[in-house]
VOMI-82402 format. One record per residue: x, y, z of N, C-alpha, C in turn; residue in three letters. Coordinates in steps of 0.001 Angstrom, whole numbers, plus 500000, padded with zeros to 6 digits. Each point is the difference from the previous one (the first is absolute). Layout:
BEGIN
+--------+--------+--------+--------+--------+--------+--------+--------+--------+------+
:   n.px :   n.py :   n.pz :  ca.px :  ca.py :  ca.pz :   c.px :   c.py :   c.pz : rest :
+--------+--------+--------+--------+--------+--------+--------+--------+--------+------+
:      X :      Y :      Z :      X :      Y :      Z :      X :      Y :      Z :  ALA :
...
+--------+--------+--------+--------+--------+--------+--------+--------+--------+------+
This chain:
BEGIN
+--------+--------+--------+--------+--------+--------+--------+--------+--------+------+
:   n.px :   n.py :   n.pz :  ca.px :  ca.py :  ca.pz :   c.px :   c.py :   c.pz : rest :
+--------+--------+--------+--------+--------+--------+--------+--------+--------+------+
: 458529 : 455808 : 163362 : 498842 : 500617 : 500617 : 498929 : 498938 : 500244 :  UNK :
: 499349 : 500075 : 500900 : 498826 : 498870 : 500408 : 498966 : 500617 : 499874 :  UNK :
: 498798 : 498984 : 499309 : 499057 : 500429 : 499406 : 498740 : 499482 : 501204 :  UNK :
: 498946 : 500348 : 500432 : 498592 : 499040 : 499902 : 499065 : 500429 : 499365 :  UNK :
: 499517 : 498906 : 499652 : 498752 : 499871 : 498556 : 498785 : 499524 : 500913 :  UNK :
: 499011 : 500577 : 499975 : 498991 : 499602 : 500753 : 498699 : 500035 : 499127 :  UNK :
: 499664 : 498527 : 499444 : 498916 : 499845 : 498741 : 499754 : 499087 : 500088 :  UNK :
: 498355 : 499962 : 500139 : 499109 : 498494 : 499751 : 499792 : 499398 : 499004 :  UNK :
: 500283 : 500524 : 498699 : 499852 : 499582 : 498742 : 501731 : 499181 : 499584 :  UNK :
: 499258 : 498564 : 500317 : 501551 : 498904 : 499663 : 500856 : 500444 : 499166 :  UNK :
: 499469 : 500240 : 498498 : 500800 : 500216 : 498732 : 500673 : 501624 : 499741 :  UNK :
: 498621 : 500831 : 500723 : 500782 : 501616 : 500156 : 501383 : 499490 : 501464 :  UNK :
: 499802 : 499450 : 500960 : 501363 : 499836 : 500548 : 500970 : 499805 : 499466 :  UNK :
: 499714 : 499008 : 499691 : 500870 : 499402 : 499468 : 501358 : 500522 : 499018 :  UNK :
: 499342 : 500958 : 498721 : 499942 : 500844 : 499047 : 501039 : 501265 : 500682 :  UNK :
: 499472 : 500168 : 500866 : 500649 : 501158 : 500762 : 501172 : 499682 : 500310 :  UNK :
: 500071 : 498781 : 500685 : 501042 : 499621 : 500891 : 501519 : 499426 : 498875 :  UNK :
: 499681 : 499249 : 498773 : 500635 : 499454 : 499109 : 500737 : 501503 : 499859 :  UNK :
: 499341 : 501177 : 499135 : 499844 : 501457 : 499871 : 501282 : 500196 : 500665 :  UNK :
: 500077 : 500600 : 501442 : 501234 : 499961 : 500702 : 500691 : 499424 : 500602 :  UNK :
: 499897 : 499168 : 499616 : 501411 : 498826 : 501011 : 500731 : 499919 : 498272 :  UNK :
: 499790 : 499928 : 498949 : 500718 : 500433 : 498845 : 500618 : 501111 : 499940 :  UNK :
: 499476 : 501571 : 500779 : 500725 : 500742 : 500086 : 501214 : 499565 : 501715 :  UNK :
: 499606 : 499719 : 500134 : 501194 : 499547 : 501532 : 499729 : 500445 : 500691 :  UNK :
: 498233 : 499838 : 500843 : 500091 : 500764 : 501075 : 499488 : 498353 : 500755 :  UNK :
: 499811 : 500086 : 501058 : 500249 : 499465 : 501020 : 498001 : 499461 : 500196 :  UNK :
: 498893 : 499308 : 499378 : 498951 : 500091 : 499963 : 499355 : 499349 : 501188 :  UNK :
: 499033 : 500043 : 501209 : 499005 : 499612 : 500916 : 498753 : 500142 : 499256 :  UNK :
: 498978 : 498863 : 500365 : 498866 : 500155 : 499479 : 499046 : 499405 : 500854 :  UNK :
: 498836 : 500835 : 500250 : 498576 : 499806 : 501119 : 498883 : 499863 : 498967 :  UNK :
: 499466 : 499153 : 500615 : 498647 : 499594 : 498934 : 498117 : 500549 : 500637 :  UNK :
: 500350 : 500082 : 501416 : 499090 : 500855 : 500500 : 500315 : 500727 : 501249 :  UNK :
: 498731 : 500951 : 500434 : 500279 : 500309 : 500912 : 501204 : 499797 : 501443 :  UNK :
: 499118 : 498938 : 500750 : 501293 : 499627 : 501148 : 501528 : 499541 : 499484 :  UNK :
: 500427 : 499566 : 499012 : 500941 : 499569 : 499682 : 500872 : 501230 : 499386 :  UNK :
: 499144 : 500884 : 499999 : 500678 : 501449 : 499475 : 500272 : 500482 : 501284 :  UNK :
: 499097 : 500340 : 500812 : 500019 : 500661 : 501134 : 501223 : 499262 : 500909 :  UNK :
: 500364 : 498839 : 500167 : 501094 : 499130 : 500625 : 500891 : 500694 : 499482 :  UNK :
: 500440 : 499713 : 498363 : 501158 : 500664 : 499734 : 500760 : 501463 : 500060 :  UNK :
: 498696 : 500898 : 499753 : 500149 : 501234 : 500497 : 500284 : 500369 : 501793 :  UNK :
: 499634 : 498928 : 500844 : 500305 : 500531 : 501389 : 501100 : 499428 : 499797 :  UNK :
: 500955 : 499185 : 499442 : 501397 : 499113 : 500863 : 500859 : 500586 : 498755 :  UNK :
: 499753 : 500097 : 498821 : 500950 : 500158 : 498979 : 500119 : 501953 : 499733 :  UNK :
: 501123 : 500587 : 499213 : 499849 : 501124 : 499470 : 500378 : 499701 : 498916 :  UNK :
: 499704 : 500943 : 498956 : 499864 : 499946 : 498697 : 500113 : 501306 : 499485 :  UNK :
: 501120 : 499927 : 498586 : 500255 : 501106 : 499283 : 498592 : 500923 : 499654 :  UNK :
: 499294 : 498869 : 499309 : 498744 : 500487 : 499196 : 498502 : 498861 : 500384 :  UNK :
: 498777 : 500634 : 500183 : 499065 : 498857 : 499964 : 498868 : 500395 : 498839 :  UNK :
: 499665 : 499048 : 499447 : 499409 : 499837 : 498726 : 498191 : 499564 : 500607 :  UNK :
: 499386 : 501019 : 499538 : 498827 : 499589 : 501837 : 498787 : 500057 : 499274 :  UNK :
: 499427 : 498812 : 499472 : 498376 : 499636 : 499651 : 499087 : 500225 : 500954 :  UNK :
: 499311 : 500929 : 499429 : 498530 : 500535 : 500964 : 499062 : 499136 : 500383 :  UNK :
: 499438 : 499371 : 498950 : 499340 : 499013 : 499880 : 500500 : 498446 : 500260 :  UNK :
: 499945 : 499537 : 501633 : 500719 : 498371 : 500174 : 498601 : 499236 : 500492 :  UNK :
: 499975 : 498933 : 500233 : 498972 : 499084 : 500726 : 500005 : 500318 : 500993 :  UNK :
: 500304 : 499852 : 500904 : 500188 : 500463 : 501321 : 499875 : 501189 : 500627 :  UNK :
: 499916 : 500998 : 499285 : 500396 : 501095 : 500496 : 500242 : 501191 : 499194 :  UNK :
: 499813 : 500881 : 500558 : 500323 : 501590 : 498933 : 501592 : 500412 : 500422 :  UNK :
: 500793 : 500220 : 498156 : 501234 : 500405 : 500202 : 500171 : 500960 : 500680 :  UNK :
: 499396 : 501149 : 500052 : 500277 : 501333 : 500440 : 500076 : 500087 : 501491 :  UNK :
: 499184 : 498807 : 500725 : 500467 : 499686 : 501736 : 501607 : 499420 : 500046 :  UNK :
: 500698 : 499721 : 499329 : 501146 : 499399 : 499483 : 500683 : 501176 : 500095 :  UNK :
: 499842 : 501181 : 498979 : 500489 : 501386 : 500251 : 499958 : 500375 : 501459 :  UNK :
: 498675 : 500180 : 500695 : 500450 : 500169 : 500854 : 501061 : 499554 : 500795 :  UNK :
: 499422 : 498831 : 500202 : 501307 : 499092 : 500773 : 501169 : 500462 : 499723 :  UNK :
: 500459 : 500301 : 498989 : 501465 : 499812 : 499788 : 500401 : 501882 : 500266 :  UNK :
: 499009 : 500917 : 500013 : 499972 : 501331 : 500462 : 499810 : 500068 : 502030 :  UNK :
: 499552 : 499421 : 499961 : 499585 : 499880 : 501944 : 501071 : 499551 : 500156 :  UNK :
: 500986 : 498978 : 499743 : 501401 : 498803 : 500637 : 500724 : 501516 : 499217 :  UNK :
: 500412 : 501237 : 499853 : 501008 : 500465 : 499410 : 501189 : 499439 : 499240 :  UNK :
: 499128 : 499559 : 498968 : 500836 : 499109 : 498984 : 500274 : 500816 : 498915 :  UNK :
: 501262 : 499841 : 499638 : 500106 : 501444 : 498192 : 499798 : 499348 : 498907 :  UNK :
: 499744 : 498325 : 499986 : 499852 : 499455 : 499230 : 498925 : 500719 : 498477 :  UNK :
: 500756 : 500089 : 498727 : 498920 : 500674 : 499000 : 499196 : 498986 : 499521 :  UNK :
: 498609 : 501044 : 499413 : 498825 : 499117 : 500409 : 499698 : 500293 : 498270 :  UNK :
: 499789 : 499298 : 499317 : 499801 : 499921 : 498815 : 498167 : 499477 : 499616 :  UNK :
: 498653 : 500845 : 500165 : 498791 : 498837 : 499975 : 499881 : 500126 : 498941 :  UNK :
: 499896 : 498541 : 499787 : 499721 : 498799 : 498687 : 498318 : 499488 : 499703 :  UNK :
: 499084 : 500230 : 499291 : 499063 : 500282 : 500093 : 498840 : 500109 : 498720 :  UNK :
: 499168 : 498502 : 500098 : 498856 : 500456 : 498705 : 498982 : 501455 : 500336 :  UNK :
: 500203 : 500022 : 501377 : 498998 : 501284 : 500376 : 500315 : 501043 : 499627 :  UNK :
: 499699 : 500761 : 498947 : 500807 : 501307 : 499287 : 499032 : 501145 : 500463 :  UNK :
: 499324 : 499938 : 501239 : 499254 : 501533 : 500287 : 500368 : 500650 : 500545 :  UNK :
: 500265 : 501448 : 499584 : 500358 : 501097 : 500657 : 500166 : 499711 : 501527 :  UNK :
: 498625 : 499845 : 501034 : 500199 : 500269 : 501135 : 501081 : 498611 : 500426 :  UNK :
: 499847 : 498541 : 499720 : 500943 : 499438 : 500369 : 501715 : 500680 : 500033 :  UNK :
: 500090 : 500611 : 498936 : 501461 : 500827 : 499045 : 500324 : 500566 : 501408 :  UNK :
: 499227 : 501301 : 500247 : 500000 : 500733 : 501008 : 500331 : 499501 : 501189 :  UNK :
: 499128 : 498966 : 500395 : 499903 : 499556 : 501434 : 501692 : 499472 : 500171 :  UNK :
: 500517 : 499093 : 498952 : 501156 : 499356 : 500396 : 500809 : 500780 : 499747 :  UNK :
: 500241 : 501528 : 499117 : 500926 : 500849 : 500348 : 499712 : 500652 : 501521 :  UNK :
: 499058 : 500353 : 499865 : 499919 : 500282 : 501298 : 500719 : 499206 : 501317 :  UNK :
: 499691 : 499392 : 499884 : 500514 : 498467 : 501064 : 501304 : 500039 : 500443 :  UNK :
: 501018 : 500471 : 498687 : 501233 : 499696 : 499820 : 500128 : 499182 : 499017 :  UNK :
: 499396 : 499605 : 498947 : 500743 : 499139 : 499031 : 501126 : 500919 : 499056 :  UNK :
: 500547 : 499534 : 499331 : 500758 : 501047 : 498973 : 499806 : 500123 : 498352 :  UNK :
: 499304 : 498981 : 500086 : 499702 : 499586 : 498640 : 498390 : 499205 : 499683 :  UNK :
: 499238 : 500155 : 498889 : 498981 : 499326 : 499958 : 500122 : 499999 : 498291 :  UNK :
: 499972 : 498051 : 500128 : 500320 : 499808 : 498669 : 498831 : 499343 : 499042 :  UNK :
: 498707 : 500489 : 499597 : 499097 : 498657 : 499525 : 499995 : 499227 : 499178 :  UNK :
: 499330 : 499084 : 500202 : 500307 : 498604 : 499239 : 498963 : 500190 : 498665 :  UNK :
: 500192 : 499661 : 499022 : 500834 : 499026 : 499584 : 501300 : 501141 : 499823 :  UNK :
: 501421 : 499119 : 500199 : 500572 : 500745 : 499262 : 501315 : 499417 : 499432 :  UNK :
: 501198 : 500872 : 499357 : 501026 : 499086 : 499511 : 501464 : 499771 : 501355 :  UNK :
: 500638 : 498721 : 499816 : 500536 : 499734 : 500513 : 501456 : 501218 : 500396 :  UNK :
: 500034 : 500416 : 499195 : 501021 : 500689 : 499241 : 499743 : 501586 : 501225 :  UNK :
: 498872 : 500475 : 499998 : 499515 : 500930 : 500655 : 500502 : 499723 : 501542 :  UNK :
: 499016 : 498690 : 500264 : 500604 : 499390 : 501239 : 501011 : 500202 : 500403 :  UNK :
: 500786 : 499551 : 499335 : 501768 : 500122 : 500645 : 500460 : 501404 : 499739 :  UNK :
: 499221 : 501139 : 498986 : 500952 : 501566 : 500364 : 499522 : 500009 : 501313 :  UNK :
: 498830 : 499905 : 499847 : 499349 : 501057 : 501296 : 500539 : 499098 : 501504 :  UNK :
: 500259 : 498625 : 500281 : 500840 : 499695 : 500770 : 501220 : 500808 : 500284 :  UNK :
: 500665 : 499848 : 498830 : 501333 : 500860 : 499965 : 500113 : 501451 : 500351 :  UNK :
: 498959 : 500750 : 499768 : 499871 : 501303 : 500490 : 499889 : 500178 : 501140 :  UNK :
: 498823 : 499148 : 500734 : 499993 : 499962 : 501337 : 501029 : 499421 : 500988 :  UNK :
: 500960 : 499155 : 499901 : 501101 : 500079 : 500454 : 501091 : 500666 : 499609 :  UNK :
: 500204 : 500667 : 499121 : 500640 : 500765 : 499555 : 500129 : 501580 : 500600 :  UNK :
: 498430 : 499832 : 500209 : 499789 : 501542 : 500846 : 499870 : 499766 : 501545 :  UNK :
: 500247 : 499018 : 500173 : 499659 : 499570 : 501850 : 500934 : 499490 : 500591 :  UNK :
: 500679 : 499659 : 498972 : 501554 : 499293 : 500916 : 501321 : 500520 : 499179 :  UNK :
: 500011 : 500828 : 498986 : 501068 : 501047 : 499539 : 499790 : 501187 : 499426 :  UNK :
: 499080 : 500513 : 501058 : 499415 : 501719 : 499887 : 499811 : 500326 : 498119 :  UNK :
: 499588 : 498940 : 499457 : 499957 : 499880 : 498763 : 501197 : 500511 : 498732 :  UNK :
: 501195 : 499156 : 501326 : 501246 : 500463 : 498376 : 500086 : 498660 : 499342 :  UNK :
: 500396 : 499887 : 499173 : 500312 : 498805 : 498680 : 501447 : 499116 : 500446 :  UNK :
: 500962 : 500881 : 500714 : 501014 : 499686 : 500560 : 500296 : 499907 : 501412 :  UNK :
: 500462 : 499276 : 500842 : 500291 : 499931 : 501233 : 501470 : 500100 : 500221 :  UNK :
: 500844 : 500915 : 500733 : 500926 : 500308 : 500226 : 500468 : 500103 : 501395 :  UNK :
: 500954 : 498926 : 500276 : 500353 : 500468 : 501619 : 501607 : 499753 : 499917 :  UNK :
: 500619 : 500588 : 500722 : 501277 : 499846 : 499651 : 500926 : 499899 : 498320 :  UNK :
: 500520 : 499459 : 499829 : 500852 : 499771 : 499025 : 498896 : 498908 : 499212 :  UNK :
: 498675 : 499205 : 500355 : 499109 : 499352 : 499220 : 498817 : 500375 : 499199 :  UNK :
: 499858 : 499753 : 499090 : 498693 : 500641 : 499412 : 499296 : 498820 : 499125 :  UNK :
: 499318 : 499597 : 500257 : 498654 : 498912 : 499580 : 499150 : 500828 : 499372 :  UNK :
: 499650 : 499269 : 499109 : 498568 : 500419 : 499180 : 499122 : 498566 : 499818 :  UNK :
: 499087 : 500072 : 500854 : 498985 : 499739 : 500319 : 499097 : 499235 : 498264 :  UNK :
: 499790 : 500774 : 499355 : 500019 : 499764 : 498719 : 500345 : 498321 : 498898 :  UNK :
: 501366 : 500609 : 500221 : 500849 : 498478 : 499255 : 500404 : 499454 : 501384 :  UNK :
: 499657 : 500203 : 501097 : 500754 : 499550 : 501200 : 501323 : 499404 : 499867 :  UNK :
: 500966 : 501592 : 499682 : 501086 : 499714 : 499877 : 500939 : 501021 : 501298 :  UNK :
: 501237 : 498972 : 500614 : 500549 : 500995 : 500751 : 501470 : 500462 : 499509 :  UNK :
: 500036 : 501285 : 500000 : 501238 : 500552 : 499619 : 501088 : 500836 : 501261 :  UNK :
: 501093 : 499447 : 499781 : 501182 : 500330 : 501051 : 500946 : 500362 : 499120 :  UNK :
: 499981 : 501774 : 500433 : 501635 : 500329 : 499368 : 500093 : 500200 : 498418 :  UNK :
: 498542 : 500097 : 499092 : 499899 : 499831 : 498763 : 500172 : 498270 : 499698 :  UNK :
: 500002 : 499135 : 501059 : 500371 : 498727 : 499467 : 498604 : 499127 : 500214 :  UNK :
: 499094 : 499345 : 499501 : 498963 : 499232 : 500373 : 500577 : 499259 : 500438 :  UNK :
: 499220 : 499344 : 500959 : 500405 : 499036 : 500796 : 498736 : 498878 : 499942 :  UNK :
: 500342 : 498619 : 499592 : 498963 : 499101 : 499636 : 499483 : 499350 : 501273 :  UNK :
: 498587 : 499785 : 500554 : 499418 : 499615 : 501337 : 499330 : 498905 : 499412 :  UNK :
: 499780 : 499024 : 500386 : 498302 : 498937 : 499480 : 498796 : 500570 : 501012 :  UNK :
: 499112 : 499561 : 499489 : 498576 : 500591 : 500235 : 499861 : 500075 : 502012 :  UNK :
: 500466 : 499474 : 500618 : 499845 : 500371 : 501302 : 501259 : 500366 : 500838 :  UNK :
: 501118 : 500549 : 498993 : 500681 : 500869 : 500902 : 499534 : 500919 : 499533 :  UNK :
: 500118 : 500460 : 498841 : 498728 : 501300 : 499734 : 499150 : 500532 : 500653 :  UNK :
: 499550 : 498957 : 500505 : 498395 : 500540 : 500658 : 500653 : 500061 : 501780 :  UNK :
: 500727 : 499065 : 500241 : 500708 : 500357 : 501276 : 500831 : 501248 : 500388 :  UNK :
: 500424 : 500988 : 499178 : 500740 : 500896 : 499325 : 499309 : 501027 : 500350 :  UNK :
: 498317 : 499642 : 499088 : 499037 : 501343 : 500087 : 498896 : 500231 : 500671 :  UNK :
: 500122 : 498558 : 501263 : 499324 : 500469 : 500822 : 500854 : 500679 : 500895 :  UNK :
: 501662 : 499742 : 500403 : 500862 : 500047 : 501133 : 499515 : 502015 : 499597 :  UNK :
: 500669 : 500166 : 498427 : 499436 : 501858 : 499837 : 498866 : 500252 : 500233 :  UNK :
: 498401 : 499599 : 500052 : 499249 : 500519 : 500051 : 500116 : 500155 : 501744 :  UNK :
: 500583 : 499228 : 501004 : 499607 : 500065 : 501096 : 501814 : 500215 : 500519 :  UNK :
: 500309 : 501125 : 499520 : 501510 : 500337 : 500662 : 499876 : 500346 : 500869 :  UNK :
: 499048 : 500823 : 500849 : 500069 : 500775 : 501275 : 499522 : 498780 : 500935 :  UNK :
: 499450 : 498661 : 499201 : 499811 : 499073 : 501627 : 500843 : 498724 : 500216 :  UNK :
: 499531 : 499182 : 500976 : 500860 : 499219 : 500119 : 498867 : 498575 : 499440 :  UNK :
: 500488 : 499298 : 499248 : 498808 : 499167 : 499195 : 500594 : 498456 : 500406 :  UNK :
: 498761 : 499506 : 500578 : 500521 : 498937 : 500902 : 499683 : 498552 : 499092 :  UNK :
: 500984 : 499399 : 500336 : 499626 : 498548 : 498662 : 498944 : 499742 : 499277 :  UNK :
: 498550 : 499611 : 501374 : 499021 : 499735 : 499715 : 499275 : 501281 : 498366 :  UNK :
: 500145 : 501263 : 500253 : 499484 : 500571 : 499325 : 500495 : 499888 : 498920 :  UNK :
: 501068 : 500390 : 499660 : 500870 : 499733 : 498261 : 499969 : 498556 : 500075 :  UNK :
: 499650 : 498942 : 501046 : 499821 : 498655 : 498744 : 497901 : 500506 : 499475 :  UNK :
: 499686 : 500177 : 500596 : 498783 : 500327 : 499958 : 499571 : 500958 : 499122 :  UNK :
: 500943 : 500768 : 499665 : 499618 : 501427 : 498626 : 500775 : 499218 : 498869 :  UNK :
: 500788 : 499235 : 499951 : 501163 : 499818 : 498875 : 499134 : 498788 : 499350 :  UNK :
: 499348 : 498746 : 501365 : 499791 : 498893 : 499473 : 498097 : 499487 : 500140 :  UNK :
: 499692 : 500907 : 500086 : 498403 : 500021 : 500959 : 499578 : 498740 : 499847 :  UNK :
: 499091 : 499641 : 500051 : 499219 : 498562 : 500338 : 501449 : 498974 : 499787 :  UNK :
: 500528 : 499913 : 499648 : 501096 : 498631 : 499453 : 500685 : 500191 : 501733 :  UNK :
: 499960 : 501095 : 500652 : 501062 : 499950 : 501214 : 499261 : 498791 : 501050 :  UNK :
: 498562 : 499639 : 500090 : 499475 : 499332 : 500595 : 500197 : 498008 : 499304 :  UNK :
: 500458 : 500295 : 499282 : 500765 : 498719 : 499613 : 501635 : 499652 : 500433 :  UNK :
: 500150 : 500504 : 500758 : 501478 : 500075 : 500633 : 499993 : 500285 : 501697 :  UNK :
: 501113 : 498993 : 500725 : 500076 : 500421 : 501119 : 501116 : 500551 : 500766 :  UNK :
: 501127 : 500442 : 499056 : 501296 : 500811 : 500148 : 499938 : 501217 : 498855 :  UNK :
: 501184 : 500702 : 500414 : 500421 : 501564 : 499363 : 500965 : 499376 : 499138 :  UNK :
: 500954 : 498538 : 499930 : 500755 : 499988 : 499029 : 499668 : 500674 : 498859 :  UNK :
: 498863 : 500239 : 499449 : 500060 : 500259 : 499029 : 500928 : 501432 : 499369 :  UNK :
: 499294 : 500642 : 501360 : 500159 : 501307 : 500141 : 501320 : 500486 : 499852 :  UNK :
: 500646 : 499302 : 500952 : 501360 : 500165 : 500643 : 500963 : 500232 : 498215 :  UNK :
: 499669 : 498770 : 499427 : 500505 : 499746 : 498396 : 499769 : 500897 : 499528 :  UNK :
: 499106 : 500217 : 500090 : 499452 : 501638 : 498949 : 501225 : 500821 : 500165 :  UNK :
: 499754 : 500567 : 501453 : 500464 : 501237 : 500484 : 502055 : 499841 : 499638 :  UNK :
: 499989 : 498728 : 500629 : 501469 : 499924 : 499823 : 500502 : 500421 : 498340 :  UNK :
: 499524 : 499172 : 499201 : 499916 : 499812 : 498623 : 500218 : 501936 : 499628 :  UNK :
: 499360 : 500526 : 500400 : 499108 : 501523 : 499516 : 501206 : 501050 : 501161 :  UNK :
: 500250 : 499556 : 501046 : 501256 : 500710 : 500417 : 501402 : 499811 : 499481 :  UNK :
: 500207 : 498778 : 499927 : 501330 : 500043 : 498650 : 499840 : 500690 : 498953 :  UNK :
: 499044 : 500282 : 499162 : 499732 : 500426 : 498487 : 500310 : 501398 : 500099 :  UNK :
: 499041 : 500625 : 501339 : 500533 : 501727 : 500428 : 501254 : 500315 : 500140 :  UNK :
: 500405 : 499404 : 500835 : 501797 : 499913 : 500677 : 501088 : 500027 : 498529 :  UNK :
: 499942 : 498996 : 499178 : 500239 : 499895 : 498775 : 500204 : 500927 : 499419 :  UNK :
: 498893 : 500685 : 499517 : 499642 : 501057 : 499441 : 500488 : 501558 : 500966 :  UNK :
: 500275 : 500070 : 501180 : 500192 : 500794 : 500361 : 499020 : 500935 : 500265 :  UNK :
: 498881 : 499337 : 500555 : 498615 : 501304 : 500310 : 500253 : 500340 : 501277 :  UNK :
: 499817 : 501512 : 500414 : 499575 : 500560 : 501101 : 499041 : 499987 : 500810 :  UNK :
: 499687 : 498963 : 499977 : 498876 : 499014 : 500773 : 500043 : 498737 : 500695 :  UNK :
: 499751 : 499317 : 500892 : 500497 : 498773 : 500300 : 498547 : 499694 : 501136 :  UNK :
: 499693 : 498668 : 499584 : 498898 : 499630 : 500924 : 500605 : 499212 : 501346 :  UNK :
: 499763 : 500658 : 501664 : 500374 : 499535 : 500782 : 499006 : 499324 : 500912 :  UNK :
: 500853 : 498593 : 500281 : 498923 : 499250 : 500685 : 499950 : 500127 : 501383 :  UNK :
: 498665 : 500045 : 500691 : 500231 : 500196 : 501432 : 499837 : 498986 : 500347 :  UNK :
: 500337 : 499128 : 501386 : 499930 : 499078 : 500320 : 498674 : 499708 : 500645 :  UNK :
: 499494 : 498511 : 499289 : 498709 : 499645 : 500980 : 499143 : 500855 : 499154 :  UNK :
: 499780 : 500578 : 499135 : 499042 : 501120 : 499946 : 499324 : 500067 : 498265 :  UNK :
: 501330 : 500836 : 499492 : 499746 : 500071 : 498383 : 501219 : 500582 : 499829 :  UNK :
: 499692 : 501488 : 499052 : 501028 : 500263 : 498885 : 499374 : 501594 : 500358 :  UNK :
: 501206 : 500621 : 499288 : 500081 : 501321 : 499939 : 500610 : 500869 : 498956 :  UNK :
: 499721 : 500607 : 499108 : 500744 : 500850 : 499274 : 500727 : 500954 : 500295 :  UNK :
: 501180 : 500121 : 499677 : 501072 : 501211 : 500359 : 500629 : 500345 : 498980 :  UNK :
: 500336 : 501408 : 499799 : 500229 : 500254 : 499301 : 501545 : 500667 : 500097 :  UNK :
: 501343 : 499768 : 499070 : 500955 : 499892 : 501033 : 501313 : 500904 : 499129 :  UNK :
+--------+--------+--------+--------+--------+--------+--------+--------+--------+------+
């Protein structure tokens, strides 16, 4: 899952960001305003972690933004401002969550987890498509009663291909959700290609009723078979 963290305070970033990329999610981080606002127009994101208070600028125009571009991205505001009407205003807005600061790390990452949990698997604990069932959890995938062992980015190549079965997901984006900022350090898909190959033998193997098909020139597709 891909995260953005959007916080002016170096050491609270920071803090955050250590926080979940230990749990295995996929972390982006904006330090003010425009550099938030960039990433929110070109990137999508599981969850955004959204400080009210930046130099530049008020978070909650940020909400908007990302409510005006019809983005589903969940909006998590992160926030020393603990007053009611702020609370209000950014539920109102569309945020989904308002978390104030100070708080424990530990909190951080349920309430992450809830919010993708409830936004990208109608909030079940298990994901089931075909003959596969992942839990999200221990991010483990099971075929046939048999686990089947992935490393950390066929996994995540795996659960983005399920979160987006009904589309057709074109390179650029799954290197871009799987690998965020690191994809701009690269100027080929080899990487990709390895992944995917690697992660279609392991299914086949195993015998899942699933198989990721590549279109040409384009991306990848889930089928279910």
């Amino acid at each position: 899952m891909k995260i953005l963290i959007v916080e002016d305070e170096p050491q609270m970033l920071e803090n955050m960001r250590l926080t979940l990329e230990r749990e295995q999610y996929t972390v982006e981080t904006a330090a003010d305003f425009v550099a938030a606002s960039t990433k929110i127009g070109v990137y999508e994101y599981d969850c955004i972690l959204l400080d009210i208070t930046l130099p530049d600028g008020n978070g909650l125009e940020l909400l908007k933004q990302i409510k005006q571009q019809g983005k589903d991205d969940g909006v998590i505001i992160v926030s020393a401002k603990d007053s009611l009407d702020d609370r209000i205003k950014g539920l109102n807005l569309g945020a989904d969550d308002y978390l104030p600061k100070p708080f424990h790390m530990a909190e951080l990452h349920a309430r992450v987890k809830a919010i993708v949990r409830r936004r990208t698997f109608d909030g079940n604990k298990l994901i089931e498509i075909g003959n596969v069932i992942i839990d999200p959890e221990s991010r483990s995938v099971t075929i046939k009663n048999h686990e089947v062992l992935l490393n950390r980015k066929e996994y995540d190549v795996l659960l983005y291909m399920i979160t987006n079965k009904t589309r057709l997901v074109t390179k650029t984006a799954l290197a871009e959700h799987v690998w965020g900022d690191h994809i701009d350090q690269t100027d080929s898909f080899d990487f990709i290609y390895s992944q995917i190959k690697n992660l279609r033998k392991k299914l086949t193997d195993a015998m899942a009723s699933i198989e990721i098909e590549a279109v040409y020139g384009i991306g990848y597709k889930l089928q279910v078979i």
